[in-house]
C-alpha positions in Angstrom: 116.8 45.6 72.1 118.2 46.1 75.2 119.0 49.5 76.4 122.6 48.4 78.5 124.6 46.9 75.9 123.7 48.5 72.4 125.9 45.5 70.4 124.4 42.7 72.2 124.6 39.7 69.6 122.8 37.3 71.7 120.0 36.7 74.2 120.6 34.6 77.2 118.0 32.3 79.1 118.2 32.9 82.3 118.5 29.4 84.4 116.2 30.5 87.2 113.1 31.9 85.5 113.5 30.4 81.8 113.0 34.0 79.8 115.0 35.5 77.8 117.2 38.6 78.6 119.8 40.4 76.8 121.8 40.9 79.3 122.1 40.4 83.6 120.6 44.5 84.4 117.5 43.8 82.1 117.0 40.7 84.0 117.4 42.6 87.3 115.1 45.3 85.9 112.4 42.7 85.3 112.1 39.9 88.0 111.8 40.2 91.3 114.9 37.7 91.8 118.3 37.2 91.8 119.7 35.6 88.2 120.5 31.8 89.4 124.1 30.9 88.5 124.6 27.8 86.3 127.5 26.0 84.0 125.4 25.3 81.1 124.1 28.6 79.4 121.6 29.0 76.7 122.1 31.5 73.9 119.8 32.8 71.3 121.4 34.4 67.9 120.6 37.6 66.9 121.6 37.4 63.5 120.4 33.7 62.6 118.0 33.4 65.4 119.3 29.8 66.0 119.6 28.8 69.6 122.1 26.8 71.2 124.3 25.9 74.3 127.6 26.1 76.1 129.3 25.1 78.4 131.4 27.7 80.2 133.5 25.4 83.0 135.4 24.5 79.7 135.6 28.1 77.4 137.6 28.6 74.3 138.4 31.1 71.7 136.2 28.9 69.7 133.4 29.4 72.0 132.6 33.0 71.0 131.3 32.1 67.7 127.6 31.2 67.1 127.5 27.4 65.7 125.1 28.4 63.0 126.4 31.4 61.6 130.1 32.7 63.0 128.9 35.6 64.0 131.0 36.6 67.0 128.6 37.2 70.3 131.6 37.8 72.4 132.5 41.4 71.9 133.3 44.3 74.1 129.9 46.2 75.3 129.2 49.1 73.7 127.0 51.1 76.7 125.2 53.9 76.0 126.8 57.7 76.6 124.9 61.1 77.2 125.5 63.4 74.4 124.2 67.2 73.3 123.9 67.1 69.7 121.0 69.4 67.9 118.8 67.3 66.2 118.4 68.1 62.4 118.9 67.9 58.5 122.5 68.4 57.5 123.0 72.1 56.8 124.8 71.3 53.7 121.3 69.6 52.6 118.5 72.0 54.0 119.8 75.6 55.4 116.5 76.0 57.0 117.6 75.9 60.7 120.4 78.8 59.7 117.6 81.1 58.0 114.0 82.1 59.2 111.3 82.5 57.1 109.3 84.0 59.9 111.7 86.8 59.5 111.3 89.5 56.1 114.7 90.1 54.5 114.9 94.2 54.1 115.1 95.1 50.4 117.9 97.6 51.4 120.2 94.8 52.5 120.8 93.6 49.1 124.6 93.0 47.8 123.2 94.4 43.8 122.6 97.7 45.7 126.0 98.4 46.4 127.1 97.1 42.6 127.1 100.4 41.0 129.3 101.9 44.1 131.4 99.5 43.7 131.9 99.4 39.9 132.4 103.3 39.5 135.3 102.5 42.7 136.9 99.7 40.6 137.2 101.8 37.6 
């Protein structure tokens, strides 16, 4: 998975060093050279894990689609974004991060304690 582009549909060979990379910063990250520029590019499908190649002197609408499958590789990059969020259940599933059960409820704070008050109020 590659941690620049969380939608990446493909992997690319790179021309220079023939591994594959999901994208150019995860190639930077790992060799020790510049990615080599080339017409012809090499693709590897994430979804049907079918390789194949392009041309891209000559790029169409066409071209975005793997071969094998349809599945569109060319899509805009989804990059990762820093976020606070507190990490949980869903309240509405387990109340346990609202209530402690370190903590002893006090007998006295009980809602039935104040029913009779309340009743001989209320007529």
């Amino acid at each position: 998975m590659c941690k620049h582009i969380l939608n990446a549909q493909v992997s690319i060979r790179s021309p220079c060093c023939k591994k594959w990379f999901d994208c150019a910063e995860c190639h930077a990250e790992a060799a020790d050279h510049n990615l080599a520029r080339s017409t012809e590019m090499v693709f590897a499908c994430k979804k049907c894990k079918k390789c194949f190649r392009k041309d891209v002197t000559d790029w169409d609408e066409s071209d975005e689609f793997c071969p094998h499958c349809d599945n569109q590789f060319v899509l805009d990059a989804k990059t990762p974004q820093a976020a606070l969020r507190i990490e949980g259940e869903d309240i509405r599933v387990d109340s346990k991060m609202i209530k402690d059960d370190r903590v002893s409820e006090d007998a006295d704070r009980s809602i039935s304690r104040y029913d009779d008050i309340i009743s001989s109020k209320l007529g």
